[in-house]
PDB file with one MODEL, atoms N, CA, C and O in Angstrom:
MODEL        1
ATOM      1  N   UNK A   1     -15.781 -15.639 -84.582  1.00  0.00           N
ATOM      2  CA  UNK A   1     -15.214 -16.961 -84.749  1.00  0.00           C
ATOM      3  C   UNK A   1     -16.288 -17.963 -85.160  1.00  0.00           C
ATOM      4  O   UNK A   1     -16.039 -18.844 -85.982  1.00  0.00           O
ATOM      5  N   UNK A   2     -17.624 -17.810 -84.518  1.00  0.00           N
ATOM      6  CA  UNK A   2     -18.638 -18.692 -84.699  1.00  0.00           C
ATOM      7  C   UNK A   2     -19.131 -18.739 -86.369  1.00  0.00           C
ATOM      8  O   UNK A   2     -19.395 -19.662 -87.139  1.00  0.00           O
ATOM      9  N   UNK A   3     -19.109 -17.479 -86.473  1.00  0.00           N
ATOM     10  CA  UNK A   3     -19.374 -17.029 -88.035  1.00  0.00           C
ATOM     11  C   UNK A   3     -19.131 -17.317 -89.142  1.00  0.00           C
ATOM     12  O   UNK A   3     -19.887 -17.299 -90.113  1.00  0.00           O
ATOM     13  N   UNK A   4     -17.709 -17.697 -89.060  1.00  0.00           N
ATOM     14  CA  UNK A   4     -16.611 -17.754 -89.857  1.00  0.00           C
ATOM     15  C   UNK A   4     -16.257 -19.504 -90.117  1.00  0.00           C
ATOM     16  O   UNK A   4     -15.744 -20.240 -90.960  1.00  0.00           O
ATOM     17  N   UNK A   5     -16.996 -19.570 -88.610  1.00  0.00           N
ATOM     18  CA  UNK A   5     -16.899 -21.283 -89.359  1.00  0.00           C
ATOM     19  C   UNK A   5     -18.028 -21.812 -89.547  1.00  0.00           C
ATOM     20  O   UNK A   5     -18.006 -22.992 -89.895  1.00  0.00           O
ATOM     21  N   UNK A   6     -19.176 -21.236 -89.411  1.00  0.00           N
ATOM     22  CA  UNK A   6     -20.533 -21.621 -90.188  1.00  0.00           C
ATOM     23  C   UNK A   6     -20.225 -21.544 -91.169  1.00  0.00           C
ATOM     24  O   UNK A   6     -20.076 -22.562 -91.844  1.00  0.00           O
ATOM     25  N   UNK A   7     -19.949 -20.038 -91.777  1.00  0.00           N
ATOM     26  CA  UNK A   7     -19.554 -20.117 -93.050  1.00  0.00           C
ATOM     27  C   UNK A   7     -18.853 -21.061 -94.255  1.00  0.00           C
ATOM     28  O   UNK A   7     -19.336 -21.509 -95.295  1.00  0.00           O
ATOM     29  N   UNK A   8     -17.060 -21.206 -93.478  1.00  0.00           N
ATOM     30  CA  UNK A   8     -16.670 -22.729 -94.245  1.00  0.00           C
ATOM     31  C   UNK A   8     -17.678 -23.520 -93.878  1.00  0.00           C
ATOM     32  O   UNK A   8     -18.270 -23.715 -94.940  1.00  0.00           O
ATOM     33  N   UNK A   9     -18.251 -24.104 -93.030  1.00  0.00           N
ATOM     34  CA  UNK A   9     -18.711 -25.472 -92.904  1.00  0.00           C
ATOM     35  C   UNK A   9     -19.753 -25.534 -94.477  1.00  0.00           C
ATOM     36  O   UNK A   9     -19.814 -26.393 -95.357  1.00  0.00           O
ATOM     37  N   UNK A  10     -20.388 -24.360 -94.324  1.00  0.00           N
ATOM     38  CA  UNK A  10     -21.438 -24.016 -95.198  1.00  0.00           C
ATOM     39  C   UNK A  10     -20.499 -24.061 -96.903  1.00  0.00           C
ATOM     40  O   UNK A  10     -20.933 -24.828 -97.763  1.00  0.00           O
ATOM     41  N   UNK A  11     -19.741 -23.529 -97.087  1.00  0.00           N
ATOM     42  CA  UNK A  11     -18.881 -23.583 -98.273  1.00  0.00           C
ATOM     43  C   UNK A  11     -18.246 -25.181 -98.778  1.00  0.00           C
ATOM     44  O   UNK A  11     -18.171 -25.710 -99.887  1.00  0.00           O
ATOM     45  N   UNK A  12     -17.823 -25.663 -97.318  1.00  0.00           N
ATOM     46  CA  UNK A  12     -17.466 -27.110 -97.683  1.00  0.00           C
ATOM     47  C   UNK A  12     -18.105 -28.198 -98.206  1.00  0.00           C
ATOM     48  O   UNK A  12     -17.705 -29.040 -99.010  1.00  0.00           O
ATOM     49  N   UNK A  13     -19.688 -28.008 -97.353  1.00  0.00           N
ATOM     50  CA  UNK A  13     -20.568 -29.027 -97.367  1.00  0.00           C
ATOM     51  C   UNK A  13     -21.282 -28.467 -99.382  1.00  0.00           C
ATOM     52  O   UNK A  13     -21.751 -29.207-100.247  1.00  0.00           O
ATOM     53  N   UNK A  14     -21.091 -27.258 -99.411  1.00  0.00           N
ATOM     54  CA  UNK A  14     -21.630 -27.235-100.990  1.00  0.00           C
ATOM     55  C   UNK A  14     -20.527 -27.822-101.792  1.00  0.00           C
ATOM     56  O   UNK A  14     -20.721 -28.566-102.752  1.00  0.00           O
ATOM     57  N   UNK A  15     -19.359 -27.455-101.355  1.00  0.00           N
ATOM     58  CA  UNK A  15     -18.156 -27.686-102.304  1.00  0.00           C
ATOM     59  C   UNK A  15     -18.426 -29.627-102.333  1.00  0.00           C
ATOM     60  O   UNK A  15     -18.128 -30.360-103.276  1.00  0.00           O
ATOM     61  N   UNK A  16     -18.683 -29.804-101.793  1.00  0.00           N
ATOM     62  CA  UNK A  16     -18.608 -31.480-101.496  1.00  0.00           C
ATOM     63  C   UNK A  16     -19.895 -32.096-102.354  1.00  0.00           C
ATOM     64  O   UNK A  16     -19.784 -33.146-102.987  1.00  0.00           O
ATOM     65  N   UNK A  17     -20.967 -31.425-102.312  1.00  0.00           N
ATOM     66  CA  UNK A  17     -22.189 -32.033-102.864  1.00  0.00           C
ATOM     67  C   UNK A  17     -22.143 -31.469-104.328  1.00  0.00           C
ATOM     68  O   UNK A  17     -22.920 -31.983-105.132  1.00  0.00           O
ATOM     69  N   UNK A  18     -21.277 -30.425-104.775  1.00  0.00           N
ATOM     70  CA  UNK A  18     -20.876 -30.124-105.856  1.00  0.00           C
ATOM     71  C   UNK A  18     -20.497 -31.476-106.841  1.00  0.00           C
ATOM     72  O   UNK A  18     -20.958 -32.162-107.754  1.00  0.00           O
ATOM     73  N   UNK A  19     -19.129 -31.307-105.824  1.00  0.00           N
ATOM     74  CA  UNK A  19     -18.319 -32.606-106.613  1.00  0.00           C
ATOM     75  C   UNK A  19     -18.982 -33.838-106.736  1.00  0.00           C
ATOM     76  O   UNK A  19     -18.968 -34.628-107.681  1.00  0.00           O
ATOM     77  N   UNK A  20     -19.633 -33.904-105.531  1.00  0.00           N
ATOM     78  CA  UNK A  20     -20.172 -35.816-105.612  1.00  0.00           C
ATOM     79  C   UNK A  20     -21.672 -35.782-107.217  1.00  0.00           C
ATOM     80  O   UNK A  20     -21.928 -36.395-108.253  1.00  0.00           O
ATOM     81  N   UNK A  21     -22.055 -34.967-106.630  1.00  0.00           N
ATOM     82  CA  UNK A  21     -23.208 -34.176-107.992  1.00  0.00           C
ATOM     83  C   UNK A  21     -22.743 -34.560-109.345  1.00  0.00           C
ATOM     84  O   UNK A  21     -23.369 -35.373-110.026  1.00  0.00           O
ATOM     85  N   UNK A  22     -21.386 -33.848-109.842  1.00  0.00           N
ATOM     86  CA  UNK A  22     -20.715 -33.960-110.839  1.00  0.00           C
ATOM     87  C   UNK A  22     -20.106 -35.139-111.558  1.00  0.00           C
ATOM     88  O   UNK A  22     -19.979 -35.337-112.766  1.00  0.00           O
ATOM     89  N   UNK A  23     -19.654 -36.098-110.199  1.00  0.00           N
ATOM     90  CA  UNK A  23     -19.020 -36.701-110.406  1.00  0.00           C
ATOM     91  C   UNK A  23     -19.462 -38.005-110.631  1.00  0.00           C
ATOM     92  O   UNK A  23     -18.713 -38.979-110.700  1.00  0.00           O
ATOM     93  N   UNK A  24     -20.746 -38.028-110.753  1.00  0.00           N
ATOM     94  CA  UNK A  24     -21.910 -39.369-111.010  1.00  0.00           C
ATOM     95  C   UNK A  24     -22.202 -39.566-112.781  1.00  0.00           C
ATOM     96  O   UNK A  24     -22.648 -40.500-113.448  1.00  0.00           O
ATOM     97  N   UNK A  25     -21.711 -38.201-113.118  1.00  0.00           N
ATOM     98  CA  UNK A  25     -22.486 -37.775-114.250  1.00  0.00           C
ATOM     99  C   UNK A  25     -21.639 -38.726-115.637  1.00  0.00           C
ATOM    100  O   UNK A  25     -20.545 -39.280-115.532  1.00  0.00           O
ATOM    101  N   UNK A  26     -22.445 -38.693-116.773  1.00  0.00           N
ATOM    102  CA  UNK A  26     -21.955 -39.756-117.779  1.00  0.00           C
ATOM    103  C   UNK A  26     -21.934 -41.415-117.510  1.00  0.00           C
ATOM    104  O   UNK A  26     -22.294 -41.981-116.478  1.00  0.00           O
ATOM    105  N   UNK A  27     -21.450 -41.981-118.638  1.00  0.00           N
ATOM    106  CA  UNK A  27     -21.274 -43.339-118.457  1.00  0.00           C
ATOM    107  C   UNK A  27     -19.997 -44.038-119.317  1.00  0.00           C
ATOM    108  O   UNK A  27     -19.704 -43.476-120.372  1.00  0.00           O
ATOM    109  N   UNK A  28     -19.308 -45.100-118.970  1.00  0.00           N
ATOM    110  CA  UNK A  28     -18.261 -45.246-119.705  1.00  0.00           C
ATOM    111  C   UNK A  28     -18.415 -45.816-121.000  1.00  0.00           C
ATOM    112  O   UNK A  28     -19.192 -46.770-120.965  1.00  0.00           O
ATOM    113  N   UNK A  29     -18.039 -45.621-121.922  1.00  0.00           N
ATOM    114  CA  UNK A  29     -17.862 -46.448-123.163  1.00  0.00           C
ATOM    115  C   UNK A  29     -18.369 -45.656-124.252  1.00  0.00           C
ATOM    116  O   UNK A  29     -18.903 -44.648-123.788  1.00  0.00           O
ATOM    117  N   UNK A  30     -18.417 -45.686-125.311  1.00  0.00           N
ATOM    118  CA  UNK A  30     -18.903 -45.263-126.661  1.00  0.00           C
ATOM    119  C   UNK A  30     -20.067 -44.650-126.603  1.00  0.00           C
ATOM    120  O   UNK A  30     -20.881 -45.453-126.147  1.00  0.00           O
ATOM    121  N   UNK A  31     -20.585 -43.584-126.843  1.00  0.00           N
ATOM    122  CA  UNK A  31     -22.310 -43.319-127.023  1.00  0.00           C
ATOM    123  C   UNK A  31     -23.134 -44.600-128.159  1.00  0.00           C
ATOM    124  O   UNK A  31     -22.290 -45.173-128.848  1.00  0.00           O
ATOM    125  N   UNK A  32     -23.998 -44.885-128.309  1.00  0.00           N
ATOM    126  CA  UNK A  32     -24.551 -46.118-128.957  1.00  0.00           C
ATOM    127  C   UNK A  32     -25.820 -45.419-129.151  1.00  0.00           C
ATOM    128  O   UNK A  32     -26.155 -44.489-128.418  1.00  0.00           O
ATOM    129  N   UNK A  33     -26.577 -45.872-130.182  1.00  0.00           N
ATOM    130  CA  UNK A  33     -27.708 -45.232-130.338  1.00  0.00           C
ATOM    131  C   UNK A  33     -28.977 -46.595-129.955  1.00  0.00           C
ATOM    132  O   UNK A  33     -28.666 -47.702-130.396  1.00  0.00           O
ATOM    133  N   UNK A  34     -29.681 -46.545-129.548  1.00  0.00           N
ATOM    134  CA  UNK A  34     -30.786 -47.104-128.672  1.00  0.00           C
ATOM    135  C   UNK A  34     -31.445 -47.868-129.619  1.00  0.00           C
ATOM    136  O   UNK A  34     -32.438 -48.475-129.217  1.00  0.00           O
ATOM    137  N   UNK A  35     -31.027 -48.021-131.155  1.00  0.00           N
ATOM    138  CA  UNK A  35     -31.690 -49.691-131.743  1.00  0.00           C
ATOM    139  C   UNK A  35     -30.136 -50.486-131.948  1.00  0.00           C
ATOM    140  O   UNK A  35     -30.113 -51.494-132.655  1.00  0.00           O
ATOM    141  N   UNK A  36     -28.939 -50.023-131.346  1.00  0.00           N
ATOM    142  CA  UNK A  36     -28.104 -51.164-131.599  1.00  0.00           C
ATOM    143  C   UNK A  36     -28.356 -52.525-130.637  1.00  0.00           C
ATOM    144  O   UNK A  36     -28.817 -52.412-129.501  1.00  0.00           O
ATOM    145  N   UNK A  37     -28.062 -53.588-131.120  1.00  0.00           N
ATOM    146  CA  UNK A  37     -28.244 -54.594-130.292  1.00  0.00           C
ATOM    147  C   UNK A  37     -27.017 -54.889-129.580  1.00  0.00           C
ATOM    148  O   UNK A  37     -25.896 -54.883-130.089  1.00  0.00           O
ATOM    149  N   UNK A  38     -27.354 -55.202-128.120  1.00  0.00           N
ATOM    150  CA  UNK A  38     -26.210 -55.384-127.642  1.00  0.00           C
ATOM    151  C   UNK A  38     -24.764 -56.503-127.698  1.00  0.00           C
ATOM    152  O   UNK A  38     -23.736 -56.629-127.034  1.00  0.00           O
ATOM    153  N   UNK A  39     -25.294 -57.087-128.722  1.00  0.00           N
ATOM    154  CA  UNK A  39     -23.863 -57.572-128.902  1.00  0.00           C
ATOM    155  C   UNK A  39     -22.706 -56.868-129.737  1.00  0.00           C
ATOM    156  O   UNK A  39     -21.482 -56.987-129.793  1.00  0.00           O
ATOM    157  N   UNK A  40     -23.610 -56.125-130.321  1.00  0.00           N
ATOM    158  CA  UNK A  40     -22.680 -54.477-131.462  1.00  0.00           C
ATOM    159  C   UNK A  40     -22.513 -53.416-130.568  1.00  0.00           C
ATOM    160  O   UNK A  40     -22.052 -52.383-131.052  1.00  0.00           O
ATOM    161  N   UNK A  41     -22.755 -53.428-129.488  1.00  0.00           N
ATOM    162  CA  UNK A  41     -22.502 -52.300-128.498  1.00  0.00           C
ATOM    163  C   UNK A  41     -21.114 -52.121-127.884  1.00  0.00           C
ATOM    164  O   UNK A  41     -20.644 -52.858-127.017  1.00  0.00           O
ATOM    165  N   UNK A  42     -20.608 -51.233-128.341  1.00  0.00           N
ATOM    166  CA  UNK A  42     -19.413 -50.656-127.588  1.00  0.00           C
ATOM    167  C   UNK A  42     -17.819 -51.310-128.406  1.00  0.00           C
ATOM    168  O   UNK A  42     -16.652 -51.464-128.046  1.00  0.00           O
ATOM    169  N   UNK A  43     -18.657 -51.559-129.721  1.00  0.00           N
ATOM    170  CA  UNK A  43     -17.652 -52.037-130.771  1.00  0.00           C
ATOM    171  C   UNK A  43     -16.841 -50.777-131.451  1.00  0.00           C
ATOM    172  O   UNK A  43     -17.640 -49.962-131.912  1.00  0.00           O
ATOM    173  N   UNK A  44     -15.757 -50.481-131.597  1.00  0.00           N
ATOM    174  CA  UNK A  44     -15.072 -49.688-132.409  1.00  0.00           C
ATOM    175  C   UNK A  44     -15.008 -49.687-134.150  1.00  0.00           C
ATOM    176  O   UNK A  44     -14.769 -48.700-134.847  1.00  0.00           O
ATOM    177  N   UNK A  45     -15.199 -50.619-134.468  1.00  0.00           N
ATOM    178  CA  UNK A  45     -15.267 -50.951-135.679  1.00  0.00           C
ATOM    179  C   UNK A  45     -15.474 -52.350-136.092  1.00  0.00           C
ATOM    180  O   UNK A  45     -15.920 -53.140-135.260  1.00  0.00           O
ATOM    181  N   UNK A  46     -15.129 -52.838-137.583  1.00  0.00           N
ATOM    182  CA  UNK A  46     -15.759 -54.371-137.923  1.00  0.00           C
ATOM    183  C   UNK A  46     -14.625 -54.884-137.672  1.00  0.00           C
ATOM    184  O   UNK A  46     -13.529 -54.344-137.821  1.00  0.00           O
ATOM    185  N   UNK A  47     -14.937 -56.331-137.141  1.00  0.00           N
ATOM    186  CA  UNK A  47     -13.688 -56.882-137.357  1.00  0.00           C
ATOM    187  C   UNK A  47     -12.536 -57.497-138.473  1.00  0.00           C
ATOM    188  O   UNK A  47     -11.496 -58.114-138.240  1.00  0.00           O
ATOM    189  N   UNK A  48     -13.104 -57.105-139.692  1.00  0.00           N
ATOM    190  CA  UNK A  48     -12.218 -57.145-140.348  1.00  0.00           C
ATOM    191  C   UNK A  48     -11.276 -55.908-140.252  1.00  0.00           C
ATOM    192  O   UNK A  48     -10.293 -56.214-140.927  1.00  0.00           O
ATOM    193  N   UNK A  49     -11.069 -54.447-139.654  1.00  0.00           N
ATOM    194  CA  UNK A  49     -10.133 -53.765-139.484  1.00  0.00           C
ATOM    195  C   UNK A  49      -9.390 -53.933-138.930  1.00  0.00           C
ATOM    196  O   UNK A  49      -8.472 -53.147-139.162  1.00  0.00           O
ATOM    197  N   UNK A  50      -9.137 -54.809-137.985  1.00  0.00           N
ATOM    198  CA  UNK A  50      -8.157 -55.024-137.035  1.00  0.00           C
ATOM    199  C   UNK A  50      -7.263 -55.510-137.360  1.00  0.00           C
ATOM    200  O   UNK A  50      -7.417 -56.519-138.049  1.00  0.00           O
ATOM    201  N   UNK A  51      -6.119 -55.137-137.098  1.00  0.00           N
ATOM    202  CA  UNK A  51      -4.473 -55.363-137.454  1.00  0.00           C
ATOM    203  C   UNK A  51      -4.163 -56.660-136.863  1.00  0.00           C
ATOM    204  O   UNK A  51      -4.714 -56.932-135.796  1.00  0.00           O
ATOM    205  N   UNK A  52      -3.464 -57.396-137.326  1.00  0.00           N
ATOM    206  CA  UNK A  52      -2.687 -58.761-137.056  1.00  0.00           C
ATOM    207  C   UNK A  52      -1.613 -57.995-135.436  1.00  0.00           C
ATOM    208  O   UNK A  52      -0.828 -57.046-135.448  1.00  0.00           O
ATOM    209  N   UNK A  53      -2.022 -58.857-134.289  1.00  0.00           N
ATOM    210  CA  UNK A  53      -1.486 -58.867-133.382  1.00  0.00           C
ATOM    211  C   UNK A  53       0.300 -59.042-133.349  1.00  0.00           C
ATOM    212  O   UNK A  53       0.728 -60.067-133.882  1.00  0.00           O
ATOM    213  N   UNK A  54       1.263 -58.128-132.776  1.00  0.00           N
ATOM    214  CA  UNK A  54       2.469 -58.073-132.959  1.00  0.00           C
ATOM    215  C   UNK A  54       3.117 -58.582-131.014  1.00  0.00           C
ATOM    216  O   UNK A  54       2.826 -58.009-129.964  1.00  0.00           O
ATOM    217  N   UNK A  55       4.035 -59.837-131.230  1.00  0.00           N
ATOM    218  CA  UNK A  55       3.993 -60.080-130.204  1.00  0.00           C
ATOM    219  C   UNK A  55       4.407 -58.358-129.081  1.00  0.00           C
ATOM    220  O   UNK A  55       4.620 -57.278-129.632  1.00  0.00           O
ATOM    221  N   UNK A  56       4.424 -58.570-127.353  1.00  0.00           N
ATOM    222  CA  UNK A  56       5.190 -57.906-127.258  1.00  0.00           C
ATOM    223  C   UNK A  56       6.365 -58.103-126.295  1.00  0.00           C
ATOM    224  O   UNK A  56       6.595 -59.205-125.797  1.00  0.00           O
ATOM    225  N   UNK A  57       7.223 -56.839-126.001  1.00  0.00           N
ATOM    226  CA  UNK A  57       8.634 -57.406-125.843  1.00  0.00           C
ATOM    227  C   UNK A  57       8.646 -58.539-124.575  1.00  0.00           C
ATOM    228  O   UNK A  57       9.363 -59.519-124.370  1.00  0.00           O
ATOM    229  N   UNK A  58       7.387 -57.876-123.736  1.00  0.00           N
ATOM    230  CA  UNK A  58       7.544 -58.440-122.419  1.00  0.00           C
ATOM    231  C   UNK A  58       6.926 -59.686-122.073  1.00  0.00           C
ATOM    232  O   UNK A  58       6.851 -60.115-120.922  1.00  0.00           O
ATOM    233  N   UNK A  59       6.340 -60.445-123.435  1.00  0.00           N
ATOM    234  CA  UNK A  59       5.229 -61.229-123.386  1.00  0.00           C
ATOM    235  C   UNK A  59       5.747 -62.677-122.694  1.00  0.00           C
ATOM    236  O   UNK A  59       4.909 -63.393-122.146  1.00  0.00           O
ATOM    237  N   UNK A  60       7.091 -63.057-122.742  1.00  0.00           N
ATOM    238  CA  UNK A  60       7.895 -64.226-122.307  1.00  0.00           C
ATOM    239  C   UNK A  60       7.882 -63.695-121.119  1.00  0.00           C
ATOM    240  O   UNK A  60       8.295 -64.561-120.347  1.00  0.00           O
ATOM    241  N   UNK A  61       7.604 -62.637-120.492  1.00  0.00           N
ATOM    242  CA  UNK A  61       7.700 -62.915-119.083  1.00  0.00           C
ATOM    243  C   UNK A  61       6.534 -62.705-118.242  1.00  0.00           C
ATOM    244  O   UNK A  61       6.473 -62.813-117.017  1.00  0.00           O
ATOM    245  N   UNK A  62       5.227 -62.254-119.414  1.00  0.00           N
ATOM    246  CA  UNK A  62       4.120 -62.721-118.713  1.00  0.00           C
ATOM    247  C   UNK A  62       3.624 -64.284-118.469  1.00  0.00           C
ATOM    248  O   UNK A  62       2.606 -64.513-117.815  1.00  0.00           O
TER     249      UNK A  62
ENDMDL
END
């Protein structure tokens, strides 16, 4: 009995430092390359691509 729950304890505590390990990893937003300046950072494109805003349905009741 003693064995068996060293064991999980031992399985849990990896399973746990696994995930937390993993789960730090990356960062959000676009990759950017390290001479953009940050006001061009995390831009999708120029702003002349952008489509003319279409109201929407629910906007009178925001």
């Amino acid at each position: 009995m003693v064995n068996s729950l060293n064991r999980s304890t031992l399985t849990l505590s990896l399973l746990l430092a696994a995930s937390l390990a993993l789960s730090a990893c990356g960062r959000k937003g676009d990759l950017d390359r390290p001479s953009t300046p940050v006001e061009k950072q995390n831009l999708r494109g120029t702003e002349t691509q952008k489509a003319p805003e279409s109201p929407f349905l629910l906007d009178p009741l925001l």
